[in-house]
C-alpha positions in Angstrom: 21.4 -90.1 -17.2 23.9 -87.3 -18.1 21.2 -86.6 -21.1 18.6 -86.3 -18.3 21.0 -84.3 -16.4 21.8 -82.1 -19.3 18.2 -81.3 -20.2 17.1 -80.8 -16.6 20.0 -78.3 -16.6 18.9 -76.8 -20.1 15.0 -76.8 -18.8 16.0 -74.8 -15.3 18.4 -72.7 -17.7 15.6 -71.8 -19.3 13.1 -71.2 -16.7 15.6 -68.9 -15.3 15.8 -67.2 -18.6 12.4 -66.8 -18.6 11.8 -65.2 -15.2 14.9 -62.9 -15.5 13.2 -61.3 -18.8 10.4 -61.3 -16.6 11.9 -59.3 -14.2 13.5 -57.2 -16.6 10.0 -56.8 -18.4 8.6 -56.1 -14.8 11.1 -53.1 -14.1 11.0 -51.7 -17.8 7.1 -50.8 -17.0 7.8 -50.0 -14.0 10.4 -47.7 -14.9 8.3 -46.6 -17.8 5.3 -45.8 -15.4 7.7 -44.2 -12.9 9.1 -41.8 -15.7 5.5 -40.8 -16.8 4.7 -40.2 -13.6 7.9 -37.7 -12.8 6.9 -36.2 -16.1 3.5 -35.5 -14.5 4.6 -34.3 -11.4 6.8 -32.1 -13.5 3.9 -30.7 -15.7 2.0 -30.4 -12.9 4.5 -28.2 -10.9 4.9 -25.8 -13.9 1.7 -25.5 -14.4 1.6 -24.7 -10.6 4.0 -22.3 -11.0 2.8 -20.8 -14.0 -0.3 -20.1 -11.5 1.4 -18.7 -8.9 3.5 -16.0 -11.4 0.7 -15.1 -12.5 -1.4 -14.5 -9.0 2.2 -12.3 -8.1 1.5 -10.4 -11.3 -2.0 -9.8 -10.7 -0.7 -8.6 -7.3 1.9 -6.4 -8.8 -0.4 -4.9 -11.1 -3.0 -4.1 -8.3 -0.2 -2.8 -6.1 0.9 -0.9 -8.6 -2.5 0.5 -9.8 -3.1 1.8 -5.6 -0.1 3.4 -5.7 -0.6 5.0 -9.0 -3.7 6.2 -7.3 -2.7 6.9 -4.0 0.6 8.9 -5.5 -2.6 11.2 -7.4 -4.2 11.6 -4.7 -1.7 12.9 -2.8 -0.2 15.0 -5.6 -3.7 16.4 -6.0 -4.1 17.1 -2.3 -0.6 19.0 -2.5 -2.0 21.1 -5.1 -5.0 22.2 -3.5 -2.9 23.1 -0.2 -0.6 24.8 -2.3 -3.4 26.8 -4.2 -5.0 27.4 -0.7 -1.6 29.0 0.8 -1.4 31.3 -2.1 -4.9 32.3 -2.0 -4.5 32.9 1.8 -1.1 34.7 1.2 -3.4 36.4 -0.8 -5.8 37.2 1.3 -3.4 38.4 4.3 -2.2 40.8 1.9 -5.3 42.4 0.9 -6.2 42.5 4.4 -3.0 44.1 5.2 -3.2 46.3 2.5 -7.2 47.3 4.0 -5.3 48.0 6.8 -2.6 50.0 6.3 -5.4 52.5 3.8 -7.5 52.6 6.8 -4.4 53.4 9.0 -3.6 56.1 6.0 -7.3 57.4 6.1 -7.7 57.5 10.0 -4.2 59.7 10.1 -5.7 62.1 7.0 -9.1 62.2 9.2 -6.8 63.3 11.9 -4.5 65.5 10.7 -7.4 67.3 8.5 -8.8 67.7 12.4 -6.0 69.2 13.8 -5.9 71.6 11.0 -9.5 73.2 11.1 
């Protein structure tokens, strides 16, 4: 009886041996298929933001490229007005110089009158 007793103990033993590697086996894959899928996640979120630096880049770039332009454009438009107030400044001279000869011209005229 305590031989049946001892291998009903050994056989239970055993069948608990057997299910705990069981379990142990069970969580090893599971912990295997968790870490696989952390490492996707991972891979994927890189990837993601991989993506997304290079959209902001892009961005940048484009932002940069208006600016350049706009910045041109405005330096250009300086320019012109700037050549267009001198050629006006220009211009009021001349006219004031037109002026002033006529002025001169009229007074000869006038004086030449008073003489004869």
């Amino acid at each position: 009886m305590k031989a049946k007793l001892a291998a009903d103990a050994a056989a239970e033993a055993e069948q608990t041996k057997l299910a705990a590697q069981a379990r142990a086996a069970s969580w090893k894959q599971q912990a295997a298929a968790a870490k696989a899928k952390a490492a996707q996640e991972m891979a994927d979120a890189e990837a993601e933001a991989k993506e997304k630096a290079a959209e902001l880049e892009a961005a940048r770039v484009a932002n940069q490229k208006k600016h350049d332009a706009a910045l041109a454009a405005q330096t250009e438009a300086f320019r012109l007005a700037s050549l267009a107030a001198v050629a006006a400044h220009a211009a009021a001279e001349e006219a004031r110089k037109a002026k002033e000869a006529e002025q001169i011209a009229e007074h000869k005229r006038q004086m030449a009158e008073r003489r004869s």
